[in-house]
N, C-alpha and C positions, 0 to 999 in steps of 0.2 A: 402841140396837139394838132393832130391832120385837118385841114378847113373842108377839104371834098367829104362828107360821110354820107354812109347810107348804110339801110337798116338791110340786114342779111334776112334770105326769106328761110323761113323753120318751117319744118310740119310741124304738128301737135306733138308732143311727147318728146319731139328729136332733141339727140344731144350734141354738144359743143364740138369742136374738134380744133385741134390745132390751127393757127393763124386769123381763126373768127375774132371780129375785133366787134364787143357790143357794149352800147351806148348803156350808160352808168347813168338814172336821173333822180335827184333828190326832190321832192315836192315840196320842200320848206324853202329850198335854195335855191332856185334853177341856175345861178348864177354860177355855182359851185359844180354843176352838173360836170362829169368828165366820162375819156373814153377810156378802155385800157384794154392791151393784149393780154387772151385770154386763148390759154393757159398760159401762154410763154415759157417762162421757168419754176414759178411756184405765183403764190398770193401774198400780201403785202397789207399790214397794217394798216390804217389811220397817219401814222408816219413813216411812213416810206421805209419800213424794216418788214423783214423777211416772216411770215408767219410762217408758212413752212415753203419747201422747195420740191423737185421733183424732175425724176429724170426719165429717159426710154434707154432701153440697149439697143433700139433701133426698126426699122421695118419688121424682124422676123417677131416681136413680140409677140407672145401667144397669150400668157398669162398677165394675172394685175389685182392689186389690191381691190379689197370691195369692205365698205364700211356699210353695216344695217343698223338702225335704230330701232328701237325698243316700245313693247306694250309699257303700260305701268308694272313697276315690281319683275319685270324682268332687263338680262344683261343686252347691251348695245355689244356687238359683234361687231371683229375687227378679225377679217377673214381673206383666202387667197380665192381666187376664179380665173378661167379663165379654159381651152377646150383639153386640158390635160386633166386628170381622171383625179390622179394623187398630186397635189403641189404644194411643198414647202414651204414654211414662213420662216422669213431669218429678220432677229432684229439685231444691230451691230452699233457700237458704240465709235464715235472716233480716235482713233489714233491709240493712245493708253486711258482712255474715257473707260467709264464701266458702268453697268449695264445693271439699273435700278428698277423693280417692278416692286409695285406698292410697299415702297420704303424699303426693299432687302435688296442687298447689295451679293449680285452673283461674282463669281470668281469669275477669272480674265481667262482660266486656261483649263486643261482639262487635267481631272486625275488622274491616281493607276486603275489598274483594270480592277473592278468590283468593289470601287471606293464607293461609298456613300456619305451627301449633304450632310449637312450641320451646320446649327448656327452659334454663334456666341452669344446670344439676347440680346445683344446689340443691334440685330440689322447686317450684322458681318456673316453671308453665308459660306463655306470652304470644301472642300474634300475631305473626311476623316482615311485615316490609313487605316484602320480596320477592316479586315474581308466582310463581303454582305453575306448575310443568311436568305439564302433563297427564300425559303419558303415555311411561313408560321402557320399550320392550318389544325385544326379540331374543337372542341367541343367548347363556346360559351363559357367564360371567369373562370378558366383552368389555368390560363397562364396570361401577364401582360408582358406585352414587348414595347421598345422603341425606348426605353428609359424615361428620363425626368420630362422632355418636349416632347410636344407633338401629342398626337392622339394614339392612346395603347391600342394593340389590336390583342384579341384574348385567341385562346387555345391552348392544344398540345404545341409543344415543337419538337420535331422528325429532326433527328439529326442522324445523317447518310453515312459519316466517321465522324471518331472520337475529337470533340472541339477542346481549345482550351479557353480556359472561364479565367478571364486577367483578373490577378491579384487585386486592382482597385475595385472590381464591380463586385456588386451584393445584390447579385438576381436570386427571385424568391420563384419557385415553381411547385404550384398544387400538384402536377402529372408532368413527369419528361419523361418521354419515353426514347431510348438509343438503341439505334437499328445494332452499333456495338456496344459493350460497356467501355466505361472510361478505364484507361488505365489506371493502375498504382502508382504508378510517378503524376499522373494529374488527379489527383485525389479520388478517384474511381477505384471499383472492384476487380477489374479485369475478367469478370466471372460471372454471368445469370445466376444469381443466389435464390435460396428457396428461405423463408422466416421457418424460423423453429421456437416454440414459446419457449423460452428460458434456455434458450440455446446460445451458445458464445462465438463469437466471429474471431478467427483465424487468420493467419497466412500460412500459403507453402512458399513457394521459391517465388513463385511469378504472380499470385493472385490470393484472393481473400477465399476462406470457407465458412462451412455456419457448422459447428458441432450439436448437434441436437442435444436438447433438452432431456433432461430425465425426471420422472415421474418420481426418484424417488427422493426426498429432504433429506440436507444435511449432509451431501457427496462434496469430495473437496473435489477439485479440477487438478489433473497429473500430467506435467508435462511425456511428451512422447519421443524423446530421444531424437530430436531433427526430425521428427513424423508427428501424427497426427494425436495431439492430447486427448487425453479420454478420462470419464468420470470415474472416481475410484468406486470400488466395490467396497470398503468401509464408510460406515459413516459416523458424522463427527460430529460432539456437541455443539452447539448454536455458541457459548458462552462459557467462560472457566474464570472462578474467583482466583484470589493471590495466592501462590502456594501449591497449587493445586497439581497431583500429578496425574495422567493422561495413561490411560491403560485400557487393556482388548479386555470390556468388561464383558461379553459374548462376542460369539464367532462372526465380524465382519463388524462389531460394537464398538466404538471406544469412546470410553466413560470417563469420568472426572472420577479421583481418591482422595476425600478432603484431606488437609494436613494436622499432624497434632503437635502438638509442643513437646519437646524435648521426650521426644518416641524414637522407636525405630522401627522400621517396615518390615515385616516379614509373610508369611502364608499358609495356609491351614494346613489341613491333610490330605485334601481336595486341591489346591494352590491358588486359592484365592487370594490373593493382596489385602492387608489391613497394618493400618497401624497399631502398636503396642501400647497400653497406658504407660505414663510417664515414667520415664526412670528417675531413681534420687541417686545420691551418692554412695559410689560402691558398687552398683547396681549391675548385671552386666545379665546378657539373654541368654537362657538354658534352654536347650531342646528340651522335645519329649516325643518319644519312640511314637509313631503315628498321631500326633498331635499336634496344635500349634506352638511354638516358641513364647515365652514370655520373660518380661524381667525379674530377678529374683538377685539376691543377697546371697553371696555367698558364706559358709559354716566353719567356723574357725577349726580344725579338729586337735588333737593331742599336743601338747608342744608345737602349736601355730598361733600369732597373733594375727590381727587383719585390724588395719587401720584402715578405714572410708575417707576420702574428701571429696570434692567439685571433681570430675576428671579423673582421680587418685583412688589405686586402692593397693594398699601396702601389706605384703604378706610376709611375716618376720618369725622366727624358729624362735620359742621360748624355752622349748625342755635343749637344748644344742650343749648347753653348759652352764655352769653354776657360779652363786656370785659369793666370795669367799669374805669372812669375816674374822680376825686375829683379834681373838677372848683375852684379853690381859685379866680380866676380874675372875671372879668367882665364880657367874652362873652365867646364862644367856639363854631367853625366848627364842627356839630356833623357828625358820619360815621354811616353806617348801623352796626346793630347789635352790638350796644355798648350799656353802661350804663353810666348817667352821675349826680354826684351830686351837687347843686348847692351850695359852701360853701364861702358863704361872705356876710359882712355887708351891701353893698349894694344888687343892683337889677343884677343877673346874665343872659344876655341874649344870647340864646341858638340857633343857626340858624341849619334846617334840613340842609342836605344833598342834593347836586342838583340832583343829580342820585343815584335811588333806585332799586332794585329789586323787583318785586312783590310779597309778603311775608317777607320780611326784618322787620326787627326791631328797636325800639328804644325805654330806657326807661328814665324819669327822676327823682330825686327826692328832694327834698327839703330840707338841711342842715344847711346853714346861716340864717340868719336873713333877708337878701336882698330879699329872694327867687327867683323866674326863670319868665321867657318869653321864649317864644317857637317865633322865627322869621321864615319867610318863604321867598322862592325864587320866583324870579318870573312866575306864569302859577301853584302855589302849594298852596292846600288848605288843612284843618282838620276839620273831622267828631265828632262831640262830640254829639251820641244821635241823636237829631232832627235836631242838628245846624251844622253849615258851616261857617269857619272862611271865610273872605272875601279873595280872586282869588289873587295873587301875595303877592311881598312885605310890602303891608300893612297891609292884616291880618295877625293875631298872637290866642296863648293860653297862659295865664298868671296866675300864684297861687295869692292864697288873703295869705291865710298863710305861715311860713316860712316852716312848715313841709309838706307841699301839693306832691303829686307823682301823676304820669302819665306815661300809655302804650301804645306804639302808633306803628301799623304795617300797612307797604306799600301796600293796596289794587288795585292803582292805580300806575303801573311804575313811578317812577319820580315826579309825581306829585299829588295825593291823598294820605293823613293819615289819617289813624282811629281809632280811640281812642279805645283799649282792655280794656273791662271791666268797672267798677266802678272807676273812680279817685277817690284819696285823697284826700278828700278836696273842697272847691268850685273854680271851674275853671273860669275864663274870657275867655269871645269867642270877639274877636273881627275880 
């Protein structure tokens, strides 16, 4: 320490300057009292370590830090001065050091162009690659930005072209308003659309449309051949049971036709659609000359039989031919539309039938040696020609020969025959 000192002369207020060397005295100490170069290179501990250091760039200096301390409840400033208007403050880290302001940790380098901070909750601040959104401005809890950190700012957001909205984010927005619309490939309209209530949204080639709404219930929507769909001019019931067939019940109407069981459909005289009551078996539909159709049974007529089943209906010729019967005895019950021969040594006698149909038949013919008699019933007569067997049980017709034939059909229900044709033979009329 230097033995020659002396005390440097100050005005009032002046300050220090380089090479001033002032006396340091402790009043508990004096012993301890020392001097020190002031400013030299920086200030210095209690143990001779560096509290901080400082340097010049030389004679031309203009500018230089300026530190102001603080009312109560307000910040201590830590500021540039010096006779330049605008002066920059850099603070710099050494070497690969980095650069910590209350506890966050800035990046060492710079981003890309229009990157913006972020932090990891850590204290770890960085560059995100995302483009910045200039500019969030309009009306108060319309819309928040900035995501999960940091403080939302509210408004509209003006977006100048069509953005894309990355598949991980889930922004919710009360009003967006787009100077374009968004395209179809980024889930946009490509199109200023108008709402239509009850109107259906569309595409053409490149963009979405709105088909308006119709006023009227119950219109089905019709595709439009690679153009534009349109509400049909029919309309359509809300609901249809099982069964059920669908028909133009008025003009631009179509109605439900409940279904019946084992019916079949047909239409008035007007053409109305209805179904038939039930058919049974056999059953099949007859017109009627300006009228509606219905199921009916058909009527067996002369020499026709008709057998009915499920599905079935069997139409068979009865009068077509006769079922023959070879008399070996003496008499025989004849039936309608048989044939009978009479074979035996004696005389075969043959009694019609007490009940006939009108048009029925009977033939007989002569086989044996006995030959035949034709017997009648009572109120029953035969025609042979001009003649007339007598009225009941006692007339008859009889062969003289054993090979005599005769044809005989029921003119008269029940009780007149008449001889078909030429007999074989010469006949007895009694």
């Amino acid at each position: 320490m230097a033995t020659d000192l002396k005390f440097d002369q100050f005005q009032p207020g002046g300050e220090m300057q380089f090479g001033d060397r002032p006396v340091g005295l402790r009043s508990s100490d004096l012993t301890k009292n020392y001097i020190f170069d002031f400013p030299g290179t920086g200030i210095k501990d209690a143990s001779g370590n560096y509290f901080f250091r400082y340097g010049t760039v030389g004679a031309s200096a203009v500018n230089y830090p300026r530190l102001v301390n603080s009312l109560a409840n307000t910040a201590v400033l830590y500021t540039a001065d010096g006779i330049d208007n605008d002066i920059d403050v850099s603070v710099q880290p050494k070497n690969n050091g980095q650069l910590i302001l209350d506890e966050l940790i800035w990046p060492a380098s710079d981003g890309i162009a229009d990157s913006v901070i972020k932090t990891d909750g850590l204290g770890n601040l960085s560059f995100s690659f995302g483009a910045l959104v200039d500019d969030i401005m309009g009306t108060e809890n319309q819309v928040l930005a900035n995501g999960t950190f940091g403080v939302p700012q509210s408004g509209v957001v003006t977006l100048t072209t069509p953005q894309d909205i990355a598949p991980t984010s889930t922004p919710t927005f009360s009003s967006l308003t787009l100077t374009n619309p968004l395209t179809l490939a980024n889930g946009g309209s490509s199109k200023a659309l108008t709402a239509s209530t009850g109107g259906i949204v569309w595409t053409d080639s490149n963009s979405m449309e709105v088909l308006a709404g119709t006023s009227t219930a119950l219109q089905m929507l019709q595709s439009g051949n690679l153009s534009t769909p349109t509400w049909s001019t029919a309309t359509w019931p809300a609901s249809t049971t099982i069964n059920q067939l669908l028909y133009s019940s008025a003009a631009n109407t179509v109605g439900g036709l409940v279904t019946a069981n084992s019916a079949m459909i047909r239409t008035s005289s007007t053409g109305v659609p209805s179904w038939s009551a039930s058919l049974t078996d056999g059953q099949v539909m007859i017109g009627a000359t300006g009228g509606t159709p219905s199921p009916a049974s058909i009527t067996a007529g002369t020499g026709i039989t008709l057998t009915s089943g499920a599905n079935s209906l069997i139409i068979a010729s009865s009068g077509g031919g006769l079922t023959w019967t070879d008399v070996i005895g003496i008499s025989q019950a004849m039936a309608i539309d048989n044939g009978y021969t009479a074979n035996n040594a004696g005389l075969v006698t043959l009694t019609l039938p007490s009940t006939a149909a009108y048009g029925t038949s009977i033939s007989v013919l002569g086989k044996g040696a006995g030959g035949w008699l034709i017997a009648q019933n009572a109120g029953q007569s035969i025609r042979l020609g001009s003649s007339t067997t007598t009225i009941g049980i006692t007339g008859s017709l009889a062969s003289t020969n054993a090979g005599d034939s005769i044809n005989l059909i029921c003119t008269t229900a029940n009780t007149v025959w008449t001889v078909q044709g030429a007999p074989q033979g010469i006949i007895t009329v009694v």
